[in-house]
C-alpha positions in Angstrom: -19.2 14.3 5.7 -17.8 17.9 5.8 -14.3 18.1 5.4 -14.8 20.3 8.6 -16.1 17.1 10.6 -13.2 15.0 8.4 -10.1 17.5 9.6 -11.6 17.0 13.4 -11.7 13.3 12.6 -8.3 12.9 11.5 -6.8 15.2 14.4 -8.8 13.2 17.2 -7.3 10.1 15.1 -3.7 11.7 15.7 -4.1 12.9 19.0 -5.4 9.2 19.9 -2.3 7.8 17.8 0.5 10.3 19.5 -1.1 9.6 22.9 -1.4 5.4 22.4 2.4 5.8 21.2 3.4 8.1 24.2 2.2 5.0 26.6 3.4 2.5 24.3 6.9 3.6 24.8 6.8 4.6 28.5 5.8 1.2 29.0 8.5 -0.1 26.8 11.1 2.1 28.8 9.8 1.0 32.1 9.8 -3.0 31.0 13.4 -2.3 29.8 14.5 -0.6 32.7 13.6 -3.2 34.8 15.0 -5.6 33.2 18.0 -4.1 33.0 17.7 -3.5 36.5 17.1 -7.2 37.3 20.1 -8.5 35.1 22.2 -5.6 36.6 20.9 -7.1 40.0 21.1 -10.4 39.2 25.1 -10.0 37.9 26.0 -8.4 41.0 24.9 -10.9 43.3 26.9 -13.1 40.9 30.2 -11.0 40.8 29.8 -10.5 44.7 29.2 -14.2 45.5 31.9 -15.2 43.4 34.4 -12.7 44.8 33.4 -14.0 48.2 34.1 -17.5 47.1 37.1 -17.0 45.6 38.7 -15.6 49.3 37.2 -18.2 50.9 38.2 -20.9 48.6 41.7 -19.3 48.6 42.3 -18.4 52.7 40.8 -21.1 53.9 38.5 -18.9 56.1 36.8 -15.4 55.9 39.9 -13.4 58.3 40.6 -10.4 56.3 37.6 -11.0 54.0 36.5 -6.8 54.7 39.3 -5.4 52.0 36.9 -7.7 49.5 33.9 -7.1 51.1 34.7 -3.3 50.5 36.2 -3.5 47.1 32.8 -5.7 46.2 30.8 -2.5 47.6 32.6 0.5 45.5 32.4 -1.7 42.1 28.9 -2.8 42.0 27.2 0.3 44.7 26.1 -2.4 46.1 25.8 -2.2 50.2 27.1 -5.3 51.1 26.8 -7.2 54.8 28.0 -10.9 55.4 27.0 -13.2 58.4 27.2 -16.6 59.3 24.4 -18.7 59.2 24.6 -18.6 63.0 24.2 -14.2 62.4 27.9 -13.8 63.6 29.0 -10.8 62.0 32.1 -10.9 59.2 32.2 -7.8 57.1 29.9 -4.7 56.3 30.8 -2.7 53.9 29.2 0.6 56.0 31.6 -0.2 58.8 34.3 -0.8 56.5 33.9 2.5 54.6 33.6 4.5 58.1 29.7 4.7 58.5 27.1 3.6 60.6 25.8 0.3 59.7 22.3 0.5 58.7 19.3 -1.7 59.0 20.3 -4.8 57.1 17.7 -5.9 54.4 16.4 -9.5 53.3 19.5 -12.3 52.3 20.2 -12.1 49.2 22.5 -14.9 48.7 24.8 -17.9 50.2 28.2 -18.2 50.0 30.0 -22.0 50.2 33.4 -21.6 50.0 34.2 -25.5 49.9 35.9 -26.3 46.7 33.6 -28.5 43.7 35.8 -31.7 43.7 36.4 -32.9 39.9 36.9 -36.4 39.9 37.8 -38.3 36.6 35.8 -40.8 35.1 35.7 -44.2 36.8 35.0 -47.3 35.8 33.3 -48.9 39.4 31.5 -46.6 42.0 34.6 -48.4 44.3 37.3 -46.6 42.5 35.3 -43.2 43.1 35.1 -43.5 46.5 38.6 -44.1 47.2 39.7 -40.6 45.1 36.9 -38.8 47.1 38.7 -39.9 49.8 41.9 -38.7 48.9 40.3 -35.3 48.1 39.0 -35.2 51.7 42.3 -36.2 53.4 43.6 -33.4 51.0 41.3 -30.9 51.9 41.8 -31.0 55.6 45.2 -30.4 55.3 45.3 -27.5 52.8 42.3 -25.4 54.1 44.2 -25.3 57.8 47.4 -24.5 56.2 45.9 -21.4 53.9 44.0 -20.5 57.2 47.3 -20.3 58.9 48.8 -18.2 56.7 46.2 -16.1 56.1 45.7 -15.2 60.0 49.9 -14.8 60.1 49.2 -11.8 57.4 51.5 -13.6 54.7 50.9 -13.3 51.4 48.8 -16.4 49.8 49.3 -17.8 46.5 46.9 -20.5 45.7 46.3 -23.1 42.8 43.9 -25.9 41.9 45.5 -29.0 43.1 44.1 -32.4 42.6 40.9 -32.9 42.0 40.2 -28.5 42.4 41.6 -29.1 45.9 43.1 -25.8 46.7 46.9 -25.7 46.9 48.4 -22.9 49.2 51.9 -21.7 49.3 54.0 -19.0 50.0 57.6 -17.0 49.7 57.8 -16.8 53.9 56.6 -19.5 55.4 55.6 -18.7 59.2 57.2 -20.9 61.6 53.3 -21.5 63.5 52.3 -23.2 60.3 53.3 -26.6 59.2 53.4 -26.9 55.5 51.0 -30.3 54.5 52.8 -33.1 53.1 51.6 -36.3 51.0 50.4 -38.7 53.4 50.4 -36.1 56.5 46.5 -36.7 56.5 45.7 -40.0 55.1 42.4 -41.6 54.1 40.6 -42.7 57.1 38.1 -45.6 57.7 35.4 -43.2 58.8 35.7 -41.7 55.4 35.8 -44.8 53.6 32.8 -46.0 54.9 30.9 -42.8 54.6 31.5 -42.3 51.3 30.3 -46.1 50.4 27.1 -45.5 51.4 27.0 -43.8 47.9 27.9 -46.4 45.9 23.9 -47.3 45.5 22.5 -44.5 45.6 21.5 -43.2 41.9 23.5 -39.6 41.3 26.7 -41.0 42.7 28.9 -37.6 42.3 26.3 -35.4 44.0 26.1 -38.4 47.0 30.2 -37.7 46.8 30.1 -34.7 47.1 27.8 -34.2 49.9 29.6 -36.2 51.6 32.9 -34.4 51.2 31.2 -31.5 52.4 30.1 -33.0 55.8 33.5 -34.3 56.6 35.3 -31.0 55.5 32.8 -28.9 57.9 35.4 -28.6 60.4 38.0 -27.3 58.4 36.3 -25.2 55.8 35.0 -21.5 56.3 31.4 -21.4 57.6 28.9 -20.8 54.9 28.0 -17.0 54.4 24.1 -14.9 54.6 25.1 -12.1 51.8 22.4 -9.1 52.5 22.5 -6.2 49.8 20.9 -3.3 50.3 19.3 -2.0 53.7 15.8 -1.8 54.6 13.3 1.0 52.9 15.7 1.1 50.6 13.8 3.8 47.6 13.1 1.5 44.6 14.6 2.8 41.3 13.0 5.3 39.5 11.9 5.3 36.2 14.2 8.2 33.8 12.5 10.6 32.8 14.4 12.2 30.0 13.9 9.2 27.6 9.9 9.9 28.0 10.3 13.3 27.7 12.3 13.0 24.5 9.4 10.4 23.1 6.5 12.7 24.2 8.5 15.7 22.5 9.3 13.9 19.1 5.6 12.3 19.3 4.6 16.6 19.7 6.8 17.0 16.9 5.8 14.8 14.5 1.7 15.9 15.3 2.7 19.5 14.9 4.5 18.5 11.6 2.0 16.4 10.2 -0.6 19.1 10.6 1.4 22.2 9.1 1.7 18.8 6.1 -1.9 18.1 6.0 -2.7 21.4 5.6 -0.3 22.5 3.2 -1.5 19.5 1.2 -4.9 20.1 1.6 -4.6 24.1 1.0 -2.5 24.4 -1.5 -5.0 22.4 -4.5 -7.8 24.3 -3.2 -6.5 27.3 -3.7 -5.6 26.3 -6.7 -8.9 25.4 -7.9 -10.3 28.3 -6.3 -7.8 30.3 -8.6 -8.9 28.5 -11.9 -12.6 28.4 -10.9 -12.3 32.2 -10.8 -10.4 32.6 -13.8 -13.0 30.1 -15.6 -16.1 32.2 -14.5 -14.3 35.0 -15.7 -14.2 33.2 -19.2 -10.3 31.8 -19.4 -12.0 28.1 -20.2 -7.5 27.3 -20.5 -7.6 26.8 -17.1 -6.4 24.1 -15.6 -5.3 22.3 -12.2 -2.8 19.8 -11.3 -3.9 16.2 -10.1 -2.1 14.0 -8.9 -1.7 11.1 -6.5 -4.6 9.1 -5.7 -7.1 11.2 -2.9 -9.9 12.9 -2.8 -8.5 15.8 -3.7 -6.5 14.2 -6.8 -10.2 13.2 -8.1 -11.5 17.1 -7.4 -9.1 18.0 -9.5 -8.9 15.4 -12.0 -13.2 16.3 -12.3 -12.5 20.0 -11.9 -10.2 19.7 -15.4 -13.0 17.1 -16.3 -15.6 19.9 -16.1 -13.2 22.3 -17.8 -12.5 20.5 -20.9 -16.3 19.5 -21.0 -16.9 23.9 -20.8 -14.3 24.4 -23.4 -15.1 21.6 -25.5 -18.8 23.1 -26.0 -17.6 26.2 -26.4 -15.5 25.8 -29.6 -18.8 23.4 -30.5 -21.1 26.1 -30.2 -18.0 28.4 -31.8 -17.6 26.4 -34.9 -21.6 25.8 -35.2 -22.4 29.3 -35.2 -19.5 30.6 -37.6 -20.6 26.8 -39.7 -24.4 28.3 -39.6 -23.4 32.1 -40.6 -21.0 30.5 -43.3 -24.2 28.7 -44.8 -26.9 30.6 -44.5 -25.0 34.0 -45.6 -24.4 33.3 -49.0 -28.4 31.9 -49.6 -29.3 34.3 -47.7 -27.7 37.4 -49.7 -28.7 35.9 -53.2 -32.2 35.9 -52.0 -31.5 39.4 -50.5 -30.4 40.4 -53.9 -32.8 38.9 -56.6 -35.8 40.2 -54.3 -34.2 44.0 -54.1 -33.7 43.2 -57.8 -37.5 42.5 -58.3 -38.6 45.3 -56.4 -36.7 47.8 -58.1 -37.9 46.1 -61.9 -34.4 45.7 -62.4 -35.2 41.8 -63.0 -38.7 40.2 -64.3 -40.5 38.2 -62.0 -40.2 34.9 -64.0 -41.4 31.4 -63.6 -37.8 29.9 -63.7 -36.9 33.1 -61.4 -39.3 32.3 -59.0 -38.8 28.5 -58.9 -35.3 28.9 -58.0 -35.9 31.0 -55.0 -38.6 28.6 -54.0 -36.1 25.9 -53.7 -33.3 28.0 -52.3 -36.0 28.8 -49.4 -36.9 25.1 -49.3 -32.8 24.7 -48.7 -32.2 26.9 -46.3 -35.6 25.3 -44.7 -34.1 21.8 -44.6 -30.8 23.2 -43.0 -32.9 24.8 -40.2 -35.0 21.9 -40.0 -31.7 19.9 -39.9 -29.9 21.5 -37.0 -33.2 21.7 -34.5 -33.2 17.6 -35.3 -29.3 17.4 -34.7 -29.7 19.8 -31.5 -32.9 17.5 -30.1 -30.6 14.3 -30.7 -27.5 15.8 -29.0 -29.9 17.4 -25.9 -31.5 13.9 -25.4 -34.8 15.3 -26.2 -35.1 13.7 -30.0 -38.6 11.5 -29.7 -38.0 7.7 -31.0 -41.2 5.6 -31.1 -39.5 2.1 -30.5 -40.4 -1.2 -31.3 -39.4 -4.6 -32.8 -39.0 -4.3 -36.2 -36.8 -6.2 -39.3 -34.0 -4.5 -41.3 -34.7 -6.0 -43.9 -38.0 -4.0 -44.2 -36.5 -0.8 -43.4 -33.4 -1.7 -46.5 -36.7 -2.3 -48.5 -38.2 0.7 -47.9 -35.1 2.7 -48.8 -34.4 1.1 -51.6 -37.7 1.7 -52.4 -37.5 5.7 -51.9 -34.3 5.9 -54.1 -35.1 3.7 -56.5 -36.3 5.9 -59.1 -33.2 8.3 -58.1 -30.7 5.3 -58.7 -32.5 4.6 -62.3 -31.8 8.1 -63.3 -28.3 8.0 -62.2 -27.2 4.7 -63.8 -26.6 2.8 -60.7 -28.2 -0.4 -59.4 -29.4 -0.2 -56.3 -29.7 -3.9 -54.3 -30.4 -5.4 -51.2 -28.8 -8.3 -49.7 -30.6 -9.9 -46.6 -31.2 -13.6 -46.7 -32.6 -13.8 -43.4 -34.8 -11.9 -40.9 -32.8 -9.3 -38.6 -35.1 -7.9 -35.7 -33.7 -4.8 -34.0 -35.9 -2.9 -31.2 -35.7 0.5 -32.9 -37.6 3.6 -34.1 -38.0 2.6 -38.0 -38.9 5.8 -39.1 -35.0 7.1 -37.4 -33.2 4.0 -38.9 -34.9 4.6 -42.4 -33.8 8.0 -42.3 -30.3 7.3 -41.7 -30.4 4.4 -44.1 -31.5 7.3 -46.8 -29.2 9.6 -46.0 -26.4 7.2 -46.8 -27.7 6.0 -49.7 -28.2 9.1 -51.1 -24.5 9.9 -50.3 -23.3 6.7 -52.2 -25.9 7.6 -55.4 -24.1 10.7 -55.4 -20.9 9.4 -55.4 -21.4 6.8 -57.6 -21.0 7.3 -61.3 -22.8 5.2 -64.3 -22.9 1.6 -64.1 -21.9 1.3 -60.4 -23.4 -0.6 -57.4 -24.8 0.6 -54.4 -25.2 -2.4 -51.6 -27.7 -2.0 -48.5 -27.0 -5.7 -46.8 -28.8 -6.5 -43.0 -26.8 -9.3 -41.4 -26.3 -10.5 -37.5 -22.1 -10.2 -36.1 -21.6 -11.5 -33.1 -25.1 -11.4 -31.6 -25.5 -7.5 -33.0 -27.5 -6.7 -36.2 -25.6 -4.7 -38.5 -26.6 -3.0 -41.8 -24.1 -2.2 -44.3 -24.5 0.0 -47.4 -21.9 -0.5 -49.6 -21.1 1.5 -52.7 -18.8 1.1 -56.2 -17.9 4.8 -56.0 -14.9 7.3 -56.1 -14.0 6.2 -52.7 -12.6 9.1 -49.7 -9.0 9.4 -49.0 -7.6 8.3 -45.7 -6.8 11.8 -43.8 -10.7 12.8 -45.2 -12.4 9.9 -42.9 -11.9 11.1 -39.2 -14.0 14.4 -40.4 -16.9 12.4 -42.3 -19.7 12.9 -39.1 -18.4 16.7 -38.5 -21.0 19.3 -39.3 -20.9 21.0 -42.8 -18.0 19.0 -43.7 -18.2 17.3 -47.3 -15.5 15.0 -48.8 -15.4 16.9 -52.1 -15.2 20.8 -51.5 -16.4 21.2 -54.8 -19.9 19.8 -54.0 -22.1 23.1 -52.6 -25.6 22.9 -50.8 -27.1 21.8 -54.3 -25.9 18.8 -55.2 -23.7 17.8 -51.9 -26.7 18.2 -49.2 -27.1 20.5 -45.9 -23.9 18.7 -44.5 -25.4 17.2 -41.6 -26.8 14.5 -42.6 -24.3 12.2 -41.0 -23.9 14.0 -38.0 -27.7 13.4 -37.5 -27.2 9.4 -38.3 -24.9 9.2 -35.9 -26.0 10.6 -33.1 -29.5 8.4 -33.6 -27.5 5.6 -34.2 -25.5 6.3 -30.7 -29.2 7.2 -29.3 -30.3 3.8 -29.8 -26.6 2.3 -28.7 -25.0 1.3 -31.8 -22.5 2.4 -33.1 -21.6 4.0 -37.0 -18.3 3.7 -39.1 -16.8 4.0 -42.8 -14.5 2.4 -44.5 -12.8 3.6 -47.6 -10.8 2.7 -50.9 -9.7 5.7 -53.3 -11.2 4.7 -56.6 -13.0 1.4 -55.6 -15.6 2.3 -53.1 -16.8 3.0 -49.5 -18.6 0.8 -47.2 -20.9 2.4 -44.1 -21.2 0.1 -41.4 -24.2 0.5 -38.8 -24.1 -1.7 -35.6 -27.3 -2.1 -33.8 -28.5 -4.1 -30.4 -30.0 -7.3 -32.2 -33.5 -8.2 -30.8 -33.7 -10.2 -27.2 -33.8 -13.2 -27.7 -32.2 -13.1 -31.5 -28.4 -14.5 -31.5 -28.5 -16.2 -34.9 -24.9 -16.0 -36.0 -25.6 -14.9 -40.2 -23.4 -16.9 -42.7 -22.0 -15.6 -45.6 -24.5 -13.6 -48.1 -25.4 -14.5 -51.5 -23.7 -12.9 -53.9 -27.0 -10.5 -54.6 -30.7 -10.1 -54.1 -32.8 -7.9 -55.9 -35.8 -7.8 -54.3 
């Protein structure tokens, strides 16, 4: 996908996201605002029933009730109008505050002013009827009394009495209203029997109380229709600057994530686009930051990839060409020199003369010959004829080659390979890198030492060591041992230490046929060269320990 179609993507994505967010919190807003509408409702139908209750439960009737009724209105904005069940009018709070009364809406509530009687525990249903009855014969004379004063216009101070009963008094006692005394209004047969019809009846305090209510109708304030409101009243609506703000800081935070995204996005390609420019133009230095974890981390991280691959070859292809003009210069100007010397008589044209030309040629052949093999094998395009074949034929063939070479230098030359190792390999590869390391360890092998070629399997992998008894190669010299030209004794030129790429040839067959080629060294005791090779399918014969030497 094209990181056109990608940025399109990802914007619909955001628009989709700020738009889905934008409705998520209107919706939110609206659910909380009418909930808190409802519980705002809902607590001041409360607060107005109970302020309605509280006159009634304290006058003894609903005269004078419109100061409350009107207070009720200015705290809660609340339109208040009370009735009677029966409709008669008590108090509107339009009225009260000099309007016209509108159109009243749907009741909202009912107001019972009659007073919850709390009797104590009891031990028979007997014993509860006859404080019920009390609590009546109370009632009726303390509700009358309140009303009384109430309707005289003096001040009222009530208290829970017996049972909640109200208790009215007052500093100025009117001389229309007789003050109740115990026993002015005793318990009365009616009552008695009334209230025994609840002594089986399951729920005996709500029988009680039911009852207390019927026989206190006369004397208690009517019960009350509350309407709030007024009809067509405009619902509420829904704020708008709380969506506003959320659609704005949703706009916000789109706008600022694109000015991000692109600054993210821009800012490493034109960084690349910088290096790439400065790398076409031959700075191979350049690099480009990566990091995080996207695609454009892994662009850079392969861009730098790329780089370092483009630099790397170049100082290959550097040190190979200044390697090659190194070692063919000097050759090349001795030949230059004897054959301007022949031409111009200054030296005779003799047989030991021309035989040491001939070989300098054939050196300077083998190098060429050497580096076109090396450059195949590193381009891929090095020819192997494959098939299965045993190491211990190939370690037979090259000790076979260098046999005579070993004679003359004093050094016995053995094989060690007690049982068959099959490798799928080119032979005629694997015996050439077998022969170049033994011809390194003849050379650097002195009189009377031991050169090793041993085919053994490791761990379900054939290996081939070729071990020697020579001079050995210091530490720090080991890392360098498969660079081209390099030898491990600088003393050692093209005629008795090789072309010097030898082992870089060995090792890139031996990685060609995925195996892998190492050396290990003792100063003064030795090296070993250890070839690991894909063993044949099939062949996972573990190899025990060698004999101590065969010969063969």
């Amino acid at each position: 996908m094209s990181f056109r179609l990608r940025v399109l993507g990802l914007l619909v994505l955001v628009a989709l996201t700020a738009t889905a967010a934008t409705a998520w919190l209107a919706l939110r807003q609206a659910n909380r605002q009418v909930q808190e509408a409802v519980s705002a409702g809902q607590q001041e139908v409360s607060d107005i029933v109970d302020g309605l209750r509280g006159y009634g439960y304290a006058h003894g009737t609903w005269q004078g009730a419109g100061a409350t009724v009107l207070q009720l209105a200015r705290r809660t904005g609340q339109r208040i109008q009370v009735l009677t069940e029966s409709g008669a009018p008590v108090a509107d709070s339009d009225t009260l505050a000099g309007g016209e009364p509108r159109p009243g809406s749907r009741p909202a509530a009912l107001v019972d002013a009659r007073p919850t009687v709390r009797l104590p525990h009891m031990g028979t249903p007997w014993e509860s009827v006859k404080l019920m009855a009390t609590a009546i014969a109370s009632y009726r004379s303390s509700a009358p009394y309140a009303a009384c004063l109430t309707g005289a216009g003096v001040p009222v101070t009530v208290r829970p009495g017996l049972y909640g009963i109200p208790q009215a008094s007052t500093g100025h006692r009117p001389a229309q209203c007789a003050e109740p005394t115990a026993g002015n209004d005793p318990q009365t047969p009616q009552d008695v029997a009334r209230l025994r019809t609840c002594e089986q009846v399951p729920g005996l305090a709500a029988c009680l109380q039911r009852i207390f209510n019927e026989r206190t109708d006369a004397v208690a304030p009517a019960r009350l229709v509350v309407r709030l409101g007024y009809r067509n009243e405009s619902p509420p609506t829904l704020a708008a600057a709380p969506a506003a703000s959320a659609a704005a800081g949703v706009a916000l935070a789109v706008v600022l994530g694109a000015l991000l995204l692109g600054r993210a996005v821009l800012r490493p390609v034109r960084a690349m686009t910088h290096a790439a420019t400065a790398l076409g133009d031959g700075d191979l230095g350049q690099r480009v930051p990566a990091s995080g974890r996207d695609e454009i981390a892994e662009l850079a991280a392969a861009f730098n990839r790329m780089a370092d691959s483009l630099q790397a070859a170049e100082d290959r292809q550097r040190r190979l060409t200044g390697d090659i003009a190194h070692e063919l210069r000097t050759p090349l100007a001795n030949l230059r020199g004897y054959l301007e010397a022949l031409r111009d008589g200054v030296v005779a044209p003799t047989p030991d003369l021309l035989a040491s030309l001939h070989e300098e040629t054939l050196l300077q052949q083998r190098i060429v010959d050497d580096l076109h093999d090396l450059a195949l094998a590193e381009a891929g395009a090095l020819t192997y004829h494959r098939r299965e074949v045993d190491l211990r034929d190939v370690l037979d063939a090259a000790r076979t080659a260098h046999r005579g070479q070993a004679a003359a230098a004093g050094v016995a030359l053995v094989t060690e390979a007690p049982r068959p190792v099959p490798v799928t390999a080119d032979p005629d590869r694997i015996r050439q890198v077998v022969g170049n390391l033994v011809v390194n360890a003849l050379r650097a092998t002195g009189r009377d030492g031991r050169v090793t070629l041993a085919a053994l399997t490791r761990r379900g992998r054939a290996v081939i060591e070729v071990r020697d008894t020579g001079t050995g190669i210091p530490a720090a010299d080991l890392p360098h041992l498969f660079d081209r030209f390099w030898r491990a004794d600088p003393a050692r030129g093209r005629t008795t230490g090789g072309s010097g790429l030898g082992l870089a040839i060995a090792r890139q067959i031996v990685t060609d046929h995925g195996g892998t080629v190492e050396a290990r060294s003792t100063v003064g005791a030795g090296t070993t060269f250890t070839i690991t090779l894909p063993a044949a399918p099939g062949h996972r014969q573990e190899a025990a320990a060698p004999p101590p030497s065969d010969s063969r």
